[in-house]
RODO-2510 file (C-alpha; in nm, 4 decimals, decimal comma):
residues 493
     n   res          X          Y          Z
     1     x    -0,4157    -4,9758     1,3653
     2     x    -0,4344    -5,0721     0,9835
     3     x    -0,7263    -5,2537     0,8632
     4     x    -0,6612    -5,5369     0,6836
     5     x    -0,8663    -5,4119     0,3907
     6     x    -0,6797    -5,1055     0,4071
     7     x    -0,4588    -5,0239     0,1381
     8     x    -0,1832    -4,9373     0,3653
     9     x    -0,2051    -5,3214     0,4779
    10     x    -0,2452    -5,4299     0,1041
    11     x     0,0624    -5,2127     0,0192
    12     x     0,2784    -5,4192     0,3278
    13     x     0,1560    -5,7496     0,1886
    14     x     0,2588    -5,6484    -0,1588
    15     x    -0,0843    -5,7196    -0,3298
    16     x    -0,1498    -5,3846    -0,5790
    17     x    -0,3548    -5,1545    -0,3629
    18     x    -0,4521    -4,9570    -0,7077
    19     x    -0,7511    -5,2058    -0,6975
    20     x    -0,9142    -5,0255    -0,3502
    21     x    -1,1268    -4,7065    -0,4249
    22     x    -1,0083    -4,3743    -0,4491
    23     x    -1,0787    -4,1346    -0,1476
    24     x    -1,4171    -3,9697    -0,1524
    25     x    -1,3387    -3,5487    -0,1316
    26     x    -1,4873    -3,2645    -0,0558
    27     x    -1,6297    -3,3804     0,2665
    28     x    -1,7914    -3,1216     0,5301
    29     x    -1,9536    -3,1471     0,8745
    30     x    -2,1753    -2,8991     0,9810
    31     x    -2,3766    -2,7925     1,2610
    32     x    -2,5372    -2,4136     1,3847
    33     x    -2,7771    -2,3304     1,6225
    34     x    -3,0577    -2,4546     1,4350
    35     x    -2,9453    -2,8361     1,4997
    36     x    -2,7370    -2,7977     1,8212
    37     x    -2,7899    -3,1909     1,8897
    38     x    -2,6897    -3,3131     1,5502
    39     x    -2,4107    -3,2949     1,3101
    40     x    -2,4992    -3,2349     0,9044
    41     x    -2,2058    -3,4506     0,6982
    42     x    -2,1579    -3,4045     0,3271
    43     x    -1,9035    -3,5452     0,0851
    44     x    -1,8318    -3,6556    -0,2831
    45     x    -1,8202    -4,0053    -0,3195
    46     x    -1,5246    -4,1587    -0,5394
    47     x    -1,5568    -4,2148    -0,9035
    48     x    -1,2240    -4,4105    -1,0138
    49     x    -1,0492    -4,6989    -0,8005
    50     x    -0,6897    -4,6258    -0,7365
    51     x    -0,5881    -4,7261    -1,0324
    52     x    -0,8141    -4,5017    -1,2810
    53     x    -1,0114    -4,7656    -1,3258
    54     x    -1,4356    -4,6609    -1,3500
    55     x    -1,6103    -4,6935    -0,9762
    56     x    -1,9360    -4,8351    -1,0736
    57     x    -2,2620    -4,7130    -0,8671
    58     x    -2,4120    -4,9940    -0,6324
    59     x    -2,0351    -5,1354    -0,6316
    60     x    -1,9190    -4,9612    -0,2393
    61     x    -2,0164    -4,8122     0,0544
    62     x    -1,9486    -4,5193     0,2584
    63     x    -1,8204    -4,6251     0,6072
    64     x    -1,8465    -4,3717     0,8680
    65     x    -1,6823    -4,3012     1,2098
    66     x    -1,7415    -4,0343     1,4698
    67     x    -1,3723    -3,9919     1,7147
    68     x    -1,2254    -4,2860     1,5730
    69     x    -1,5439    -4,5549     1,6284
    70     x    -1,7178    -4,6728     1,4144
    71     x    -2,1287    -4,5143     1,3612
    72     x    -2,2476    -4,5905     1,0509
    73     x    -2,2272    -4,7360     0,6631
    74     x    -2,4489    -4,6203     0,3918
    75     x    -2,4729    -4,7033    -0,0199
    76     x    -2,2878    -4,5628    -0,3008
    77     x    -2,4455    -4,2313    -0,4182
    78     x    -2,5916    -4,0946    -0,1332
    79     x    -2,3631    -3,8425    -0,0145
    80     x    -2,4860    -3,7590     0,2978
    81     x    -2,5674    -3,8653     0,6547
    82     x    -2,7010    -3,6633     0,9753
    83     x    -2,5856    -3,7740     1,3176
    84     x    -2,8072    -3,7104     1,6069
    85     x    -2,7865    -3,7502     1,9617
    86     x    -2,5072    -3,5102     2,0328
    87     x    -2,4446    -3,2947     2,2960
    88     x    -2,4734    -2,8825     2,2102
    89     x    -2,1160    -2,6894     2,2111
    90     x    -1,8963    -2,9969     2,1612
    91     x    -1,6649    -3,0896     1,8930
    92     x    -1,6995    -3,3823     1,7321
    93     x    -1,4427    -3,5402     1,4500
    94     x    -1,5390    -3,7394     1,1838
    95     x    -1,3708    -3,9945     0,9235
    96     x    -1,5376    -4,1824     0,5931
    97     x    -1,3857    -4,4086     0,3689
    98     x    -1,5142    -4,5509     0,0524
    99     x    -1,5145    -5,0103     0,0596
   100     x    -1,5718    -5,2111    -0,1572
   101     x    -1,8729    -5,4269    -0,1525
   102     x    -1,7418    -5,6848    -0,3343
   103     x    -1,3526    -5,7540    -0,2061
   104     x    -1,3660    -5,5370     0,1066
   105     x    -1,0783    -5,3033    -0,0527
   106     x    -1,1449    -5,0087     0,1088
   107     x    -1,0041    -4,6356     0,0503
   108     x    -0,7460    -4,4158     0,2657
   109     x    -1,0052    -4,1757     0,4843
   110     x    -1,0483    -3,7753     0,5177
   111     x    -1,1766    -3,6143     0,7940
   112     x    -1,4020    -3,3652     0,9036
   113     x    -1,3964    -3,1464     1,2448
   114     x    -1,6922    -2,9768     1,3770
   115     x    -1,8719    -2,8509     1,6894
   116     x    -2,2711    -2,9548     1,7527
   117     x    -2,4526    -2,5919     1,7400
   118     x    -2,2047    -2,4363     1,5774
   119     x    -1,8528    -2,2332     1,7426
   120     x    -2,0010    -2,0426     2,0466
   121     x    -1,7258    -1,7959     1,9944
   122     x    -1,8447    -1,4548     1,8459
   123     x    -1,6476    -1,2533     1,6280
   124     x    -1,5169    -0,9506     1,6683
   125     x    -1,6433    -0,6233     1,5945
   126     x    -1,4922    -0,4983     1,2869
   127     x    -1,4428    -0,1395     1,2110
   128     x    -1,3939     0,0356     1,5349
   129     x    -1,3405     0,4309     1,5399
   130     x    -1,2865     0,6451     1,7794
   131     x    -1,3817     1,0412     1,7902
   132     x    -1,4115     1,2680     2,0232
   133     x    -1,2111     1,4371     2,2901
   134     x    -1,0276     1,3277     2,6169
   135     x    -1,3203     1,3859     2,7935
   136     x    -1,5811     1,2082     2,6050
   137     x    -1,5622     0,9825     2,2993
   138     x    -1,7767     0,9121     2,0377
   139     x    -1,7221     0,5249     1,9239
   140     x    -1,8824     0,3580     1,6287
   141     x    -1,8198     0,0020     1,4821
   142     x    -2,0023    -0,2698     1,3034
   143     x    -2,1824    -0,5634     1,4837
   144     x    -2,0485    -0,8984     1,4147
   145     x    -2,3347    -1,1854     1,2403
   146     x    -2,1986    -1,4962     1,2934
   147     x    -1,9297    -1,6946     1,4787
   148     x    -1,5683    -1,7695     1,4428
   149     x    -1,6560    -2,0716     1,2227
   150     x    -1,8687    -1,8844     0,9972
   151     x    -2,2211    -2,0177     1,1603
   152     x    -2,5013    -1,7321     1,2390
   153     x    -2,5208    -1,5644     1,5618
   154     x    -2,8370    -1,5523     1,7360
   155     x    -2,7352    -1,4970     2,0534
   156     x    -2,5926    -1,1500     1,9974
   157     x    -2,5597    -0,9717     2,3322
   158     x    -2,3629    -0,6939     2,3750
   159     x    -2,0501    -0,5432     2,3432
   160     x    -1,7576    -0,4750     2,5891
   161     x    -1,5642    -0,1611     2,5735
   162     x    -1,1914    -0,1680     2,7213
   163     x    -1,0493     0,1455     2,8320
   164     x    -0,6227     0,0730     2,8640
   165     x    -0,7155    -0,3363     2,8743
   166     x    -0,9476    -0,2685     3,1499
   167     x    -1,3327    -0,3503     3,1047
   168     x    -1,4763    -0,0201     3,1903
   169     x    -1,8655    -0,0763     3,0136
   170     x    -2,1109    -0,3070     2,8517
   171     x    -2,3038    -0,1985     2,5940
   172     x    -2,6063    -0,4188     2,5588
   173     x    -2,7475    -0,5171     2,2363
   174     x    -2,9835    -0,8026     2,1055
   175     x    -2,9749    -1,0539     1,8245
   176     x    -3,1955    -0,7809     1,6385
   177     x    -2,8656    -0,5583     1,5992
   178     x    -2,6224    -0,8051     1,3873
   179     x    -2,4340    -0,6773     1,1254
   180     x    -2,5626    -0,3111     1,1534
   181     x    -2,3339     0,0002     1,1973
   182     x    -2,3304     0,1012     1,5199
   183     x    -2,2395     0,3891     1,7771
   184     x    -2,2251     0,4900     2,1708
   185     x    -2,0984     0,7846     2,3687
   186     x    -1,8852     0,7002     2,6326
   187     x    -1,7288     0,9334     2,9625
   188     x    -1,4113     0,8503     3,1008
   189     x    -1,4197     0,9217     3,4515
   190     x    -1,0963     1,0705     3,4386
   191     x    -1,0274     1,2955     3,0868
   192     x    -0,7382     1,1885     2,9370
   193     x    -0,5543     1,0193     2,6198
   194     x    -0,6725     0,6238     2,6368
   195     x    -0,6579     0,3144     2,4008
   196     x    -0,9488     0,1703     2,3376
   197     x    -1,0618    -0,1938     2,2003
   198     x    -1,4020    -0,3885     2,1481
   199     x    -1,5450    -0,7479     2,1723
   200     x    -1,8518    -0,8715     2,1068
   201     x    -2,0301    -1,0958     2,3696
   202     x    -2,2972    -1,4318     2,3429
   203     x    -2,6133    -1,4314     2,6074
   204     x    -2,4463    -1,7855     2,7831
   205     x    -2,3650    -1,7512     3,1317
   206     x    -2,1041    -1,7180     3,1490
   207     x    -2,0920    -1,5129     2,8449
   208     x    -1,8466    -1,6074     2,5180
   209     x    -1,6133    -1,3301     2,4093
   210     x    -1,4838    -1,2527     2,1112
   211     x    -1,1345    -1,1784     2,0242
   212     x    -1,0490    -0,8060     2,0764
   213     x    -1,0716    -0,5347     1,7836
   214     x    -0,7632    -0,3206     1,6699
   215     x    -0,6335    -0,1033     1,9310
   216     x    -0,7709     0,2767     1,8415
   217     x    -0,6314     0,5591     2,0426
   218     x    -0,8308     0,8786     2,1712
   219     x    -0,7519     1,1271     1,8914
   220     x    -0,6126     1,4793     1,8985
   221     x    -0,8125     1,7767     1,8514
   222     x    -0,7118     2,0840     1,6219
   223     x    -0,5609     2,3016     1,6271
   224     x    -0,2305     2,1472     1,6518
   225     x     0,1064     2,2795     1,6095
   226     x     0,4613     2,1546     1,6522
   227     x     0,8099     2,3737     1,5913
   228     x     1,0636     2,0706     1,7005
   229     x     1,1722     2,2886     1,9465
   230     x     1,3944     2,0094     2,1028
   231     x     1,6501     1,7846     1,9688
   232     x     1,6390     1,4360     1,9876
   233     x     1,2896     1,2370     1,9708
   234     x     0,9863     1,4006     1,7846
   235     x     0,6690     1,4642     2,0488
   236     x     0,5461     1,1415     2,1578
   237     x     0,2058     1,3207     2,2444
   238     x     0,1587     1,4134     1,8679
   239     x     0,3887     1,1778     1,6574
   240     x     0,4421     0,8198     1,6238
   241     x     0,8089     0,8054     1,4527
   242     x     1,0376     0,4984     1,3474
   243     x     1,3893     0,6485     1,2489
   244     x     1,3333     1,0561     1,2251
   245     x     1,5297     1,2594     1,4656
   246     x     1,5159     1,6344     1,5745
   247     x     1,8135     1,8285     1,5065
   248     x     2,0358     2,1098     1,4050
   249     x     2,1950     2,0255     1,0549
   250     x     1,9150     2,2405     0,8241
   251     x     1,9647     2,5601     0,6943
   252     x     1,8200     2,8225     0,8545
   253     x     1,4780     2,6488     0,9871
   254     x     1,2096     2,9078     0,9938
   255     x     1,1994     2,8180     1,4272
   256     x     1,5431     2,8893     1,5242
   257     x     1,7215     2,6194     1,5764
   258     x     1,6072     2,2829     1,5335
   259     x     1,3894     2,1092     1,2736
   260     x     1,2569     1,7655     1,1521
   261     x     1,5166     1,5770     0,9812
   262     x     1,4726     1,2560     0,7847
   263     x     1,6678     1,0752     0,6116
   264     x     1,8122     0,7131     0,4436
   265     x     2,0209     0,6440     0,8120
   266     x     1,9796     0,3053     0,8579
   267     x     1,7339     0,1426     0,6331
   268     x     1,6708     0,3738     0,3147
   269     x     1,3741     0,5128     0,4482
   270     x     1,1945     0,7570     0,7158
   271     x     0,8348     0,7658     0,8137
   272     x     0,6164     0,9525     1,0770
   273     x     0,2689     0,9572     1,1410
   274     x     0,0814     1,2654     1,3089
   275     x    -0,1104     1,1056     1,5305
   276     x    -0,5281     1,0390     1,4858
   277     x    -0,6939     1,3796     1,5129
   278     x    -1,0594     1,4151     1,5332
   279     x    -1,2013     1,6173     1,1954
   280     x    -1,5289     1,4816     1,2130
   281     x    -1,7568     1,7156     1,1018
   282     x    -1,5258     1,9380     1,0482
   283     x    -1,5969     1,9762     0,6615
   284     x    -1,6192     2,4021     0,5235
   285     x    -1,4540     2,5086     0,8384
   286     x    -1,1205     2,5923     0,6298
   287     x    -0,8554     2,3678     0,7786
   288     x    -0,5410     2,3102     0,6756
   289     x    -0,2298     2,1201     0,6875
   290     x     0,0780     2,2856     0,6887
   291     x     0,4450     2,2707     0,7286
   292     x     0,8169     2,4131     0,5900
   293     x     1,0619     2,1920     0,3644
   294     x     1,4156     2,1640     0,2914
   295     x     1,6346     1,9343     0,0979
   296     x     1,9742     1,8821     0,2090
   297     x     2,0234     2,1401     0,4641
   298     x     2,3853     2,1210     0,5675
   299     x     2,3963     1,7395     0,4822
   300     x     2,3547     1,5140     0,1923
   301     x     2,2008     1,6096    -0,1294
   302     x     1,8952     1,3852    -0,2219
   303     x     1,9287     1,2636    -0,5612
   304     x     1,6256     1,3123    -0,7517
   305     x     1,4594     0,9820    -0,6928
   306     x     1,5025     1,0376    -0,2787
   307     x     1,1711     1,1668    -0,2580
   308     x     0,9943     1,3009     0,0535
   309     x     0,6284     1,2232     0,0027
   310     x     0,3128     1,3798     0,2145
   311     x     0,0252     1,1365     0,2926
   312     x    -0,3523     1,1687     0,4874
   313     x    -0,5584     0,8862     0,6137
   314     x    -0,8748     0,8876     0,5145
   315     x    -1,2213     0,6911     0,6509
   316     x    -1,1732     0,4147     0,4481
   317     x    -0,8320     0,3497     0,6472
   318     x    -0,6182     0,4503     0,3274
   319     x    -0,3313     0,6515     0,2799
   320     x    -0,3592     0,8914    -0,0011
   321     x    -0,0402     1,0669    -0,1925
   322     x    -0,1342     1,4339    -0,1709
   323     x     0,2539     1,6261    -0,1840
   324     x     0,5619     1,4739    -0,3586
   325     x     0,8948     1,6598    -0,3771
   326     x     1,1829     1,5094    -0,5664
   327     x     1,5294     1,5276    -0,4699
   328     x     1,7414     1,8420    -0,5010
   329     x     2,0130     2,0406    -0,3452
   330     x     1,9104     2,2977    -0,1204
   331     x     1,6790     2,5740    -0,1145
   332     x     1,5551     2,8251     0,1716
   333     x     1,2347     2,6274     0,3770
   334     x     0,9442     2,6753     0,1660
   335     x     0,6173     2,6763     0,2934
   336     x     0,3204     2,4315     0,1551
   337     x    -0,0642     2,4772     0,2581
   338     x    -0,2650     2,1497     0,1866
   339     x    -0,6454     2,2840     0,2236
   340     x    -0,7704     1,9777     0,3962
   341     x    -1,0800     1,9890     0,2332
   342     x    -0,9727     2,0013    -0,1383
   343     x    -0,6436     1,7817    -0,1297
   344     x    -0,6920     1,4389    -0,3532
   345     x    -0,8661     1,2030    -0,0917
   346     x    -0,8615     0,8379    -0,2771
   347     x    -1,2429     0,8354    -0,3052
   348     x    -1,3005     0,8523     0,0655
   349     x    -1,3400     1,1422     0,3329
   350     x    -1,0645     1,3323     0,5583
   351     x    -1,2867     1,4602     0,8015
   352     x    -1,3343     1,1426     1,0251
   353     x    -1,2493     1,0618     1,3893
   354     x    -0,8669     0,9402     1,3225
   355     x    -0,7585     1,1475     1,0672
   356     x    -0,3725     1,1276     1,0202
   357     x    -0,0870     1,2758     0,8360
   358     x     0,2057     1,1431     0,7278
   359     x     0,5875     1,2076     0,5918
   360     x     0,7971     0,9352     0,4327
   361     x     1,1168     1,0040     0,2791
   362     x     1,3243     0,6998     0,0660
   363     x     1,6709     0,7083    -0,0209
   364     x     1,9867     0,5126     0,0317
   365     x     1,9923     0,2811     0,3597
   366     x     2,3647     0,3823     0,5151
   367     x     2,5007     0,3931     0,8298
   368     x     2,5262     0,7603     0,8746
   369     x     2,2553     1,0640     0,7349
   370     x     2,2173     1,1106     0,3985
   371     x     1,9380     1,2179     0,1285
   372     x     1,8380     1,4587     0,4587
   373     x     1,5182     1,6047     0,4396
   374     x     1,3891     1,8642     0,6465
   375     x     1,0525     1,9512     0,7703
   376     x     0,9888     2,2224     1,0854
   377     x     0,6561     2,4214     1,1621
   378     x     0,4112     2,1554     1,1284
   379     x     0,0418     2,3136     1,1707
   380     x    -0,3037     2,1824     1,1359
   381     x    -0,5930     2,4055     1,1922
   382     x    -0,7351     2,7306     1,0077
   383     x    -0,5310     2,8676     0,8073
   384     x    -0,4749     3,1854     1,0648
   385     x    -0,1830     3,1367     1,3512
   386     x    -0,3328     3,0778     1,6882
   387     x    -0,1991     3,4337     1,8741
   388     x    -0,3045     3,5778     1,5493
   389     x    -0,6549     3,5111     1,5359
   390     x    -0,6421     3,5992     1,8919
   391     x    -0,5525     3,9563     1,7928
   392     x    -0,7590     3,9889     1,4677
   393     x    -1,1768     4,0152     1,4371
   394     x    -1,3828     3,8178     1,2438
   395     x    -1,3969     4,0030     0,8381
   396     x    -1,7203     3,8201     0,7780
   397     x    -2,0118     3,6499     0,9585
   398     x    -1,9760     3,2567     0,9453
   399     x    -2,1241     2,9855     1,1443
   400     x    -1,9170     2,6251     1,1849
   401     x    -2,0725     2,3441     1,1337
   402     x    -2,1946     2,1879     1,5041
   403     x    -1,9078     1,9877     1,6430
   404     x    -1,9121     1,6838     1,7150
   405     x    -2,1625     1,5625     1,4567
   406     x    -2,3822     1,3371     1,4849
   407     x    -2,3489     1,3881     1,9140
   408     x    -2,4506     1,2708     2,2329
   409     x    -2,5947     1,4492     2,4390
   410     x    -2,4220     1,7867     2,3826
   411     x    -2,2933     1,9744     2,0548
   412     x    -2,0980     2,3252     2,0405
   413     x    -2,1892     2,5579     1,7672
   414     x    -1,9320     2,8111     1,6637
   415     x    -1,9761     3,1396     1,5120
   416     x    -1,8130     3,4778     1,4052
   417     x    -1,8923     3,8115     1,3931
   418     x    -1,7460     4,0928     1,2618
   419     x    -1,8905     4,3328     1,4119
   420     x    -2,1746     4,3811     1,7326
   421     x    -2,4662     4,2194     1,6212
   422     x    -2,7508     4,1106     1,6855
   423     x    -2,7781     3,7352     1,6983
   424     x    -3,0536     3,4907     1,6838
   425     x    -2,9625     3,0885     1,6961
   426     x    -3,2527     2,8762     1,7311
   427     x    -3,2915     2,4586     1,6739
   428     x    -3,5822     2,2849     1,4977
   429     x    -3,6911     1,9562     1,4494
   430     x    -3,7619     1,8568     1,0865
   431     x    -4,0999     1,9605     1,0633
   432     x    -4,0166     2,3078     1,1122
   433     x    -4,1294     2,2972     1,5064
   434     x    -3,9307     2,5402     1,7067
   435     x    -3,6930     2,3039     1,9725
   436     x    -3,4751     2,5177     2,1433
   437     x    -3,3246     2,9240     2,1319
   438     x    -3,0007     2,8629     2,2230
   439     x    -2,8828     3,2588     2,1546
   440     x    -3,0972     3,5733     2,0771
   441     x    -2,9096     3,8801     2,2454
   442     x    -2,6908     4,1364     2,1211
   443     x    -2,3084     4,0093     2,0659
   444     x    -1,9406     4,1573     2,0350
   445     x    -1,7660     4,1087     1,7354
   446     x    -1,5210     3,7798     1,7727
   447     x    -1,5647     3,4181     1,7912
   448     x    -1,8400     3,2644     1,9778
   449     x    -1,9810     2,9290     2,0503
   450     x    -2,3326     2,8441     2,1730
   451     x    -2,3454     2,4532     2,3571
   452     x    -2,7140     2,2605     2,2700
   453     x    -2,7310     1,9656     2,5903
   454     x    -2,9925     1,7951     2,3341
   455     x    -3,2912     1,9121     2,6165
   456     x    -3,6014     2,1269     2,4299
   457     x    -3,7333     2,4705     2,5893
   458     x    -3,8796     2,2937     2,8826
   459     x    -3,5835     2,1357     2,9546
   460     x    -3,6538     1,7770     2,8605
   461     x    -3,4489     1,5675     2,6184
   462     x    -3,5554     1,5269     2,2754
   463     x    -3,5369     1,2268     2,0485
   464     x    -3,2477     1,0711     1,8481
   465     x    -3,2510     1,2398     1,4694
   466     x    -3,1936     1,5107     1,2516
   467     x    -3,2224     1,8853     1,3609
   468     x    -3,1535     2,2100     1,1831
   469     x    -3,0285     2,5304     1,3760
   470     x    -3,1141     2,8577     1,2130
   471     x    -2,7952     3,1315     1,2524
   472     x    -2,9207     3,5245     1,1667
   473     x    -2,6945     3,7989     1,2638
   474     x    -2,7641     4,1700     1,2049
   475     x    -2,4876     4,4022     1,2427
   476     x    -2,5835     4,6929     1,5236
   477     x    -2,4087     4,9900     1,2886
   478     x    -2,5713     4,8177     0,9473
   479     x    -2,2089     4,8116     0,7787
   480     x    -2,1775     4,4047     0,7736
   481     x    -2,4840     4,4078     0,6794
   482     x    -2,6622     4,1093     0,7903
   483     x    -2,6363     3,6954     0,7295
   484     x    -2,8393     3,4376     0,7596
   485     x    -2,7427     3,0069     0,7569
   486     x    -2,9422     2,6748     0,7750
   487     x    -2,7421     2,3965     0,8971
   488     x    -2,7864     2,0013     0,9772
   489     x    -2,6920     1,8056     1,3093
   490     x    -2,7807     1,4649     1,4160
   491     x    -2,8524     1,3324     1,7657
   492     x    -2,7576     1,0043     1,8119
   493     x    -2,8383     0,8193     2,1565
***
């Protein structure tokens, strides 16, 4: 109901309600886990009535209710009150009003909304990623510190991992982890291509959950290769597409008969994203992004402004411009090589867990193809075909950096020779203590790759941190010569 001091009530009676206070602002109610049993409430009190006329100190009071009743009146000037006696977890709602002392006129109220102890409702974990392969993945995120509502988190327990919306693990944490980066291994039991979310967890029983993360799929691993072999939809194993098609209108695509084709048909624009592919660690290994273009084919002409654009994700989740091809009439498929390592990267890093690639084309939205671009023999790897390196030796020594890096609990190191050698491979810890020989034996020339399960030379794990592993070759017939490389890996538990 009204109160008949109110100046709704004054307002019905026709007396001037510019003579009741103006409402007090700014008001706040607060509560964490440091008072779970009382309730913190904070406002500015009025300074003008209604009317702009001056509010004098000593000249109101604050009245005060808690769900609609009535607690509690204090002076002019304070600006504060604490309720206690509450109950931990629920959610209280509170109302003040600025009166009068002297007529009873008393202000319209504002209200406050608040739960004793704080929200117990975590949130989420922010910054999932996913590495790895489909049979093991290497996640890392960051730790949420405080609740929905903003209040700290000290109850901090764990977080769940879901594996195609199904809980499949808990990993446990304490309070002491909040807001740090953060990482796990985890085995599916069956290898395969999954989706994978997070939420972070309270120590109640039962437990509060957050709300989920972003949905981050297992990525791809290099190398990767696609020759749109088929008409109709791209590869839903490597692409996610909106509007491209797969089809037979370009000129001559360098895989016989079908390429890529985007275009302005229906909306002005075509975009489709390789999907995430695992580069982490990754960088000096020499791989590349590459593919064949065409404008026009045996369509429409792209004016100069119907661009098709090339993009890469990088780790700070941005997509960076790295190829740009205005419009034209057409031309034979030309090839482009992006070196991975060297193409402009916006400040951040392409070798990552979910690196992606992208092509976008704009042009005129119409009902039928036009401003076609072409695209066809889409690679990303080294920079030597797959059958060909097959068929070809090693022309120099070279050892990859260990992959994946930082790993749990095993790593594969990959090296080439070109020529029989004589190879030593050996792992220390950082104070120059031999850890492990992992090769020391005469080799073929070729491409080898030496696995380190994280266990020393007695066959017991070592501890999380940084190792180096030593690579010297020695060619058997002395005409490579010989080579010799340091490199850094971290184990990560």
């Amino acid at each position: 109901g009204t109160s008949t001091f109110h100046t709704a009530f004054w307002d019905a009676m026709g007396v001037p309600a510019g003579f009741a206070p103006s409402i007090p602002d700014s008001f706040v109610a607060y509560s964490d886990y440091t008072t779970p049993t009382s309730m913190s409430l904070t406002w500015n009190d009025p300074t003008t009535l209604v009317n702009g006329d001056t509010l004098n100190p000593g000249t109101y009071s604050i009245n005060i209710k808690r769900d609609g009743v009535f607690l509690d009146s204090v002076a002019g000037g304070v600006e504060t009150y604490t309720d206690t006696g509450l109950v931990d977890g629920i959610e209280y709602t509170y109302s003040i009003a600025a009166e009068l002392d002297s007529s009873g006129f008393e202000s319209d109220t504002v209200q406050a909304t608040w739960i004793a102890g704080g929200s117990p409702f975590p949130n989420p974990p922010q910054n999932l990623i996913v590495a790895g392969t489909q049979n093991e993945v290497t996640l890392t995120w960051i730790n949420p510190s405080d609740n929905i509502d903003g209040t700290p988190m000290d109850d901090f327990a764990g977080i769940n991992l879901y594996q195609n919306g199904a809980l499949v693990t808990t990993f446990a944490r304490t309070s002491a982890d909040t807001a740090r980066r953060d990482t796990a291994v985890y085995t599916p039991s069956t290898p395969g291509f999954y989706e994978w979310h997070m939420t972070a967890i309270d120590n109640e029983s039962p437990s509060n959950e957050s709300d989920p993360t972003a949905i981050v799929g297992t990525p791809l691993s290099v190398p990767i290769a696609d020759q749109f072999t088929d008409p109709g939809e791209p590869n839903v194993g490597i692409w996610i597409n909106t509007t491209t098609d797969i089809n037979d209108r370009a000129v001559n695509p360098p895989s016989p008969s079908y390429s890529l084709n985007l275009n302005g048909m229906p909306n002005g624009e075509d975009i489709i994203d390789l999907k995430p592919v695992d580069l982490s660690g990754m960088q000096g290994s020499g791989i590349v992004f590459s593919y064949y273009y065409q404008p026009q084919g045996t369509g429409n002409e792209p004016e100069t402004g119907d661009s098709l654009r090339v993009y890469f994700k990088n780790d700070l989740n941005e997509w960076v411009l790295v190829r740009a091809y205005p419009g034209m009439p057409v031309q034979p498929f030309t090839e482009e090589v992006i070196d991975i390592e060297t193409a402009p990267h916006g400040g951040g890093s392409y070798f990552h867990g979910q690196f992606q690639a992208r092509f976008r084309s704009t042009g005129g939205a119409a009902n039928i193809p036009n401003d076609d671009w072409f695209v066809d023999d889409v690679s990303l790897g080294p920079p030597v075909g797959i059958e060909e390196e097959k068929d070809r030796l090693p022309m120099q020594f070279a050892v990859m950096p260990n992959y994946p890096n930082p790993f749990n609990p095993t790593t594969t190191i990959e090296y080439q020779l070109p020529r029989a050698s004589t190879v030593k491979l050996v792992i220390y810890n950082t104070l120059g203590q031999m850890v492990r020989t992992l090769v020391n034996q005469s080799m073929e020339a070729g491409v080898h790759q030496a696995v380190w399960d994280g266990r020393n030379e007695r066959g017991k794990q070592v501890a999380s941190g940084i190792y180096v592993y030593r690579f010297s070759a020695e060619s058997a017939d002395d005409k490579a010569g010989s080579f010799q490389q340091v490199n850094k890996m971290i184990l990560l538990k």
